[in-house]
NUVO-797231 format. One line per field, with one value per residue (C-alpha): y negated, z, x negated; residue in one letter; residue number from 1. Coordinates in nm, 3 decimals, always signed. Each point is the difference from the previous one (the first is absolute). Layout:
REM NUVO-797231
Y: c(Y:...)
Z: c(Z:...)
X: c(X:...)
r: c(A:...)
k: c(NUM:...)
END
This chain:
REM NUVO-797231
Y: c(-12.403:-0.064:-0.271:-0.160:+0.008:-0.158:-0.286:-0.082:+0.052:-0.309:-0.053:+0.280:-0.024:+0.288:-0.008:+0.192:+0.245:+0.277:+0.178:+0.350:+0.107:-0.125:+0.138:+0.214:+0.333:-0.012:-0.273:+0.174:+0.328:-0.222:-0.164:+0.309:+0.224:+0.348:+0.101:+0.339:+0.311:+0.143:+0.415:+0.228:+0.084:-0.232:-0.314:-0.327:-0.085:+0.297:-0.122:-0.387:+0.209:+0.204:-0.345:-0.173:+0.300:-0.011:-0.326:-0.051:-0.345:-0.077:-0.003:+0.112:-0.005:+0.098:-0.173:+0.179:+0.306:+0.347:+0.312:+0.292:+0.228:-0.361:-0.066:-0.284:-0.396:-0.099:-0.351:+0.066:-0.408:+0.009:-0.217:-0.370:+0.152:+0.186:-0.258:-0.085:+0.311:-0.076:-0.233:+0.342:+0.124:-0.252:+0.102:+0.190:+0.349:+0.239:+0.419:+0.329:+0.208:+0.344:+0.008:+0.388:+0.019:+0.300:+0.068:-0.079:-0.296:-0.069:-0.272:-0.236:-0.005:-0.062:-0.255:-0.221:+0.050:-0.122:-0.333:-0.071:+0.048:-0.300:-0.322:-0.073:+0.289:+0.032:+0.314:+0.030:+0.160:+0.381:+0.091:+0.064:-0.384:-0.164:-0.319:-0.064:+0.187:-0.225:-0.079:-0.260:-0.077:+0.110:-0.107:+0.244:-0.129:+0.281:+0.352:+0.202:+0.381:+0.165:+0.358:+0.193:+0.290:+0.254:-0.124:-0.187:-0.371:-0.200:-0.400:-0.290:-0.203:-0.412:-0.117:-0.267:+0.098:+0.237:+0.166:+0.385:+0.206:+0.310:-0.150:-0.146:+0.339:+0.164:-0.290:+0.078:+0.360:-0.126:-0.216:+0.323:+0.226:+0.275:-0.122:-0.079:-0.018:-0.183:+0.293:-0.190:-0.412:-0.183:-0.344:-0.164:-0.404:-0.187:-0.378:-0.024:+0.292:+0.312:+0.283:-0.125:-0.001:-0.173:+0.314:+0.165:+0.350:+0.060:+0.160:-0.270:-0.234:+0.248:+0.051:-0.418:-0.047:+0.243:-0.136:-0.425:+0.172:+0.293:-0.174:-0.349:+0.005:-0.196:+0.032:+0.271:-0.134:-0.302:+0.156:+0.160:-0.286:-0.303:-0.328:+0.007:-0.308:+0.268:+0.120:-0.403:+0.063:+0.041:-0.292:-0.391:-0.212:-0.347:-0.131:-0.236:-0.276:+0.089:-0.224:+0.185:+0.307:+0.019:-0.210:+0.308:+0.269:-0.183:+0.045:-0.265:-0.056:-0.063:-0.300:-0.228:-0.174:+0.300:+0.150:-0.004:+0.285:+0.201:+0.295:-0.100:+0.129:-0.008:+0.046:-0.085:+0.244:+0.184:+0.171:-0.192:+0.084:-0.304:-0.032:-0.199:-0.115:+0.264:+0.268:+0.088:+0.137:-0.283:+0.063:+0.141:-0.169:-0.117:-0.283:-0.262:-0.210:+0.162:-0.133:-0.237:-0.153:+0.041:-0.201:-0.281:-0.011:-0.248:+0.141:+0.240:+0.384:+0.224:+0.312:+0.166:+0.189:+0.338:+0.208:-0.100:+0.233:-0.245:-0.065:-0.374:-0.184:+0.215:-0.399:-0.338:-0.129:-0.333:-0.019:-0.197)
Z: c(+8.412:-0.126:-0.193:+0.268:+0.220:-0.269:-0.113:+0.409:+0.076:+0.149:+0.262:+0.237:+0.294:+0.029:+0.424:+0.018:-0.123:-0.228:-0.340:+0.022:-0.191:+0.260:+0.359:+0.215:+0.023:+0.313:-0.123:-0.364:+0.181:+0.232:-0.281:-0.224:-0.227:-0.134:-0.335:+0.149:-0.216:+0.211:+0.016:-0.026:+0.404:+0.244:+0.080:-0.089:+0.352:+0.035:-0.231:+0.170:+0.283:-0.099:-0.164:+0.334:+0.152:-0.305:+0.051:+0.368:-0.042:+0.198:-0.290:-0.296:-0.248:-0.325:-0.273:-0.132:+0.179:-0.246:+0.090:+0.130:-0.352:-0.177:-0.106:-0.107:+0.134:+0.333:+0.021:+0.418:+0.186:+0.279:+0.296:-0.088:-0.361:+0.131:-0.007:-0.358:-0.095:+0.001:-0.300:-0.199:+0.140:-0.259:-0.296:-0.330:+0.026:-0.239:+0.001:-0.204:+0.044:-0.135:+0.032:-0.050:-0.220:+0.110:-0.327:-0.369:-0.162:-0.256:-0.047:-0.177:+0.296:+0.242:-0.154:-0.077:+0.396:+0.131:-0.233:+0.116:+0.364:-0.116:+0.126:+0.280:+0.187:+0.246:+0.301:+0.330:+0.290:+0.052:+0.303:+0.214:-0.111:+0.285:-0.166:+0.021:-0.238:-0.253:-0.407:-0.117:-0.332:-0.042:-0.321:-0.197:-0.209:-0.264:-0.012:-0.217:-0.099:+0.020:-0.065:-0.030:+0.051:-0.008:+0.314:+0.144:-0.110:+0.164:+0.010:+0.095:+0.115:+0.150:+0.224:+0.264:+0.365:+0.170:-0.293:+0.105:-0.294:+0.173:-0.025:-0.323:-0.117:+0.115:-0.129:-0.397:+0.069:+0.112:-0.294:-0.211:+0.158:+0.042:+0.377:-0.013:+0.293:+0.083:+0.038:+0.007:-0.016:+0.052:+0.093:-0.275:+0.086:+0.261:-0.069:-0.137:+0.201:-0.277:-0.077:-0.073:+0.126:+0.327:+0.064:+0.315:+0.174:+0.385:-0.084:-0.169:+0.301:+0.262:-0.198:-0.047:+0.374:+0.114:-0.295:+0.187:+0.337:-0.041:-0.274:+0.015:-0.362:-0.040:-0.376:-0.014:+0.287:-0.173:-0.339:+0.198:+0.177:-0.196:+0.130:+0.127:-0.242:-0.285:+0.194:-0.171:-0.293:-0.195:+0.114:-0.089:+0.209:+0.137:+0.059:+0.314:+0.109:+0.333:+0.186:-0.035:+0.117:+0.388:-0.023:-0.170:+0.219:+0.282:-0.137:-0.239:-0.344:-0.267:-0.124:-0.348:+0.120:+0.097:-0.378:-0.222:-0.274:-0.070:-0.226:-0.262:-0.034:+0.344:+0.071:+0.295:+0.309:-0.124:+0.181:-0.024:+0.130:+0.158:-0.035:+0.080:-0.239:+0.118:-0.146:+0.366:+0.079:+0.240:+0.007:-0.238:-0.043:-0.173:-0.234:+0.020:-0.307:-0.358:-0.140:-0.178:+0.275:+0.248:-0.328:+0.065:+0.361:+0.218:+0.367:+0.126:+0.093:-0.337:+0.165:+0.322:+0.156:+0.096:+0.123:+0.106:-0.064:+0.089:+0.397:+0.150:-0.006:-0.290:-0.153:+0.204:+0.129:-0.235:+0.087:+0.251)
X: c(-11.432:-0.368:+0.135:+0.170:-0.282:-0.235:+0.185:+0.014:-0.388:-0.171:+0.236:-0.032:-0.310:-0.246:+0.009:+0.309:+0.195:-0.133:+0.023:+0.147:-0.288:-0.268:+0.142:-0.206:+0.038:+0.207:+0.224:+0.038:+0.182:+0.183:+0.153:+0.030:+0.234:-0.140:+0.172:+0.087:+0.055:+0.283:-0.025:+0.325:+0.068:-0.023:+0.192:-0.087:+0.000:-0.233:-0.214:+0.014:-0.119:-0.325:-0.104:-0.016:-0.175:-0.283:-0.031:+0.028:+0.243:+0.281:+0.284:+0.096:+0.284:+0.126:+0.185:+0.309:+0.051:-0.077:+0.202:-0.205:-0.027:-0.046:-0.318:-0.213:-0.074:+0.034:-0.132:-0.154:-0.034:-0.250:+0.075:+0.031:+0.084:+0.318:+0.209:-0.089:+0.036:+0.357:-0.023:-0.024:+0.398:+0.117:-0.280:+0.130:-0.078:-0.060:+0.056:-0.132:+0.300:+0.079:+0.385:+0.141:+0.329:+0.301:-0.005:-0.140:+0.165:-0.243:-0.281:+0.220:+0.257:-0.259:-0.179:+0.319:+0.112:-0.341:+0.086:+0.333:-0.193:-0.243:+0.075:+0.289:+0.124:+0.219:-0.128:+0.087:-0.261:+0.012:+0.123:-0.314:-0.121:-0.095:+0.222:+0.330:+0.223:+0.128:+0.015:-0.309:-0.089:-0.400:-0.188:-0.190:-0.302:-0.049:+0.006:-0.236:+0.051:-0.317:+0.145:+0.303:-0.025:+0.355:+0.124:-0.254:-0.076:-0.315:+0.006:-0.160:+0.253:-0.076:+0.259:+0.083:-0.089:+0.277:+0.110:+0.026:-0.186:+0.218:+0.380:-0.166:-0.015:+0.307:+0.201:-0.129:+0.101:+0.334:+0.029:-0.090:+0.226:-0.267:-0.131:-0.393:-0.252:-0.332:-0.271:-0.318:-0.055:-0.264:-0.118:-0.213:+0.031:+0.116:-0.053:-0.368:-0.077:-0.071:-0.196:-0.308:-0.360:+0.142:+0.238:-0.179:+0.068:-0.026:-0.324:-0.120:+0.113:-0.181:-0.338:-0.024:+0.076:-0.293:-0.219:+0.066:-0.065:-0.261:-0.187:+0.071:+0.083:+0.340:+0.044:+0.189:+0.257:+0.014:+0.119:+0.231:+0.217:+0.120:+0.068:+0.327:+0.067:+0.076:+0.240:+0.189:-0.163:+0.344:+0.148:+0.006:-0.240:-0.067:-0.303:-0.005:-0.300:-0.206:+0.151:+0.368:-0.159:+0.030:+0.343:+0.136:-0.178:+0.212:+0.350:+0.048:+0.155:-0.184:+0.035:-0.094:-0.239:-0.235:+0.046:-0.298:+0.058:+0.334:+0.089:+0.255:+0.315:+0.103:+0.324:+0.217:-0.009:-0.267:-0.257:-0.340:-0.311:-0.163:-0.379:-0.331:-0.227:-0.238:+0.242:+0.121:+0.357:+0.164:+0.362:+0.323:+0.300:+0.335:-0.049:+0.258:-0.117:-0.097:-0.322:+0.126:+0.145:-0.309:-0.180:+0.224:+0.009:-0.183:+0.159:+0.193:+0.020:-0.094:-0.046:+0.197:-0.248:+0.088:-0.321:-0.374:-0.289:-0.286:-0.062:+0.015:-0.330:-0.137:-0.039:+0.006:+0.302:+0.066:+0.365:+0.181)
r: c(X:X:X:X:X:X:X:X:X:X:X:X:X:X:X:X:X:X:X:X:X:X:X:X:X:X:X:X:X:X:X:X:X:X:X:X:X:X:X:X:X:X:X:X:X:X:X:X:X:X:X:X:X:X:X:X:X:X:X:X:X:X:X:X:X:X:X:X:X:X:X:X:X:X:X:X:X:X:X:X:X:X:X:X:X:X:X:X:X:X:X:X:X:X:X:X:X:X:X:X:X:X:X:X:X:X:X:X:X:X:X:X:X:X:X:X:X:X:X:X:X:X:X:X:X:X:X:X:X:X:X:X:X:X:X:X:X:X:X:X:X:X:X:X:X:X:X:X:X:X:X:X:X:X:X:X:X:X:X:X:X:X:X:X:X:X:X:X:X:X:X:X:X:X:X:X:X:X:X:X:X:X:X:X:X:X:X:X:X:X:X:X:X:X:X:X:X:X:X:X:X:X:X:X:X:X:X:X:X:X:X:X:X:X:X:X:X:X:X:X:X:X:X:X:X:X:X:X:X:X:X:X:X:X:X:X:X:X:X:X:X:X:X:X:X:X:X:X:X:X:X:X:X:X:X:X:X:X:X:X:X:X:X:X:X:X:X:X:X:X:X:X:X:X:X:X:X:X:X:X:X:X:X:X:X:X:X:X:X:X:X:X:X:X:X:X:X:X:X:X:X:X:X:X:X:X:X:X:X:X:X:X:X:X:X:X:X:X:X:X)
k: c(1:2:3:4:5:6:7:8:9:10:11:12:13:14:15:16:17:18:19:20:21:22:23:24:25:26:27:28:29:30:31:32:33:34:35:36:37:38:39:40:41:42:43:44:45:46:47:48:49:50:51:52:53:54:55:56:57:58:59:60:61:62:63:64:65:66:67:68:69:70:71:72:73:74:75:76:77:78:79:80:81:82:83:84:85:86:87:88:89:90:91:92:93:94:95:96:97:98:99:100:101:102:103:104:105:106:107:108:109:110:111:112:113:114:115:116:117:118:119:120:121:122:123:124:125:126:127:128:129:130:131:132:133:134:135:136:137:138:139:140:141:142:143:144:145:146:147:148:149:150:151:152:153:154:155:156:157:158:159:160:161:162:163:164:165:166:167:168:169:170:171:172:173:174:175:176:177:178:179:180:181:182:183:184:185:186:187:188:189:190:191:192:193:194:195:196:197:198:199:200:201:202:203:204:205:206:207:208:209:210:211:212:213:214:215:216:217:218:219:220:221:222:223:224:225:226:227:228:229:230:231:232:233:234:235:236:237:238:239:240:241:242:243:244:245:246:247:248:249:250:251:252:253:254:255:256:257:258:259:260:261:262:263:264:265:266:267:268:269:270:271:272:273:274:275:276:277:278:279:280:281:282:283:284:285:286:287:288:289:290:291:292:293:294:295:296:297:298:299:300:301:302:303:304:305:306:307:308:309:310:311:312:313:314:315:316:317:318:319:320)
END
């Protein structure tokens, strides 16, 4: 993205718009995601909750639901950032889990079952899934033994968003014939989203709140909450000139004349995230053109627009 944005410098104007990096305060938390370290208990929708009461905004919302014993990330948006936060439903995800055998197959049988449940598999939803019940074909990345131990085996395992860890776990016992169960998992990575310094408790949430208002001392707040453009981080991006900006913000399509810089690769109907040359999150949508084609193209629509994150008049209406 850095790239992108540096082979397009020069043509962007300095009255409007802003870099993520260089919002107030206010605007940084209205336009915020806190890499949340989820606790064993409550609800994800719990947790949405005492967020907004910390922080006194009017919404909140999580991306990719975690079961109540689950722990680990739970990228939080804050009010404008809520609906972005729904870039992160369609994110890779990856899982810690410590999966429980019925009874003691050996290591070498376990580690050839967790390979021939690499790549392609087919899985359909438990029963208390709040989706409909039906066979889909979920990719998964890699899985990595990290100790086998009798009957238990713990793995990190990266897989494409709504793969259930649990079915994932009582289908390999099925496969073995011995029956297996997921006792603990958690959630290591969702998109760029991980465990590093970024990863935040409530705590830590609640003492940088009181330090912004008690103190006037926003550091800590601000290491807290990321721009909410992170939350597109994983995906492909197009760079668009000023004057596309508000034209999009009002519904429309983007189209090639308002493309400056692209990722390569793209692919047709892919999700791209749609940005200014500030680095600002205007829009996601379904690309109707790959790059090679948008490299070509003098006119036309390149990119069905699907949502807006950035409000009307945010930059100058240059569109008729």
């Amino acid at each position: 993205m850095t790239e992108l944005l540096q082979k397009a410098q020069g043509e962007t104007d300095p009255h409007y718009g802003c870099p993520p990096d260089a919002r107030s305060m206010e605007e940084h938390l209205s336009k915020g995601i806190i890499n949340l370290d989820k606790p064993s208990g409550p609800t994800s929708h719990e947790i949405d909750s005492w967020v907004k009461r910390i922080l006194k905004s009017d919404k909140t919302g999580h991306g990719g639901t975690l079961d109540p014993r689950v722990t680990g990330i739970l990228p939080v948006g804050i009010d404008t950032a809520t609906r972005a936060i729904q870039l992160l439903l369609e994110a890779p995800k990856e899982y810690v889990c410590l999966m429980h055998l019925h009874e003691d197959v050996g290591d070498t049988q376990v580690q050839n079952i967790l390979e021939e449940f690499t790549g392609k598999i087919f899985q359909t939803p438990p029963m208390r899934s709040a989706v409909k019940r039906e066979l889909r074909v979920r990719n998964i990345y890699y899985v990595n033994i990290l100790e086998i131990d009798g009957q238990d085996a713990l793995f990190r395992i990266g897989c494409e968003a709504g793969t259930y860890i649990r079915k994932y776990c009582h289908d390999i016992g099925e496969a073995l014939g011995c029956g297996a169960h997921m006792a603990e998992l958690r959630r290591t990575r969702v998109g760029d989203f991980n465990e590093d310094e970024t990863l935040k408790t409530l705590q830590d949430v609640n003492d940088a709140y009181h330090y912004w208002k008690e103190d006037d001392d926003p550091t800590h707040l601000r290491e807290c909450v990321q721009p909410m453009e992170k939350a597109a981080s994983h995906l492909k991006k197009i760079v668009v000139r000023d004057s596309a900006v508000d034209a999009l913000c009002h519904g429309a399509d983007l189209a090639a004349g308002g493309i400056l810089q692209y990722s390569e690769d793209i692919k047709k109907n892919e999700t791209l995230a749609v940005m200014t040359l500030k680095g600002e999150l205007v829009a996601a949508g379904k690309s109707i053109a790959t790059s090679h084609e948008i490299e070509r193209a003098e006119k036309g629509i390149m990119v069905d627009i699907k949502k807006v994150f950035m409000e009307p008049g945010t930059y100058p209406m240059m569109w008729k």
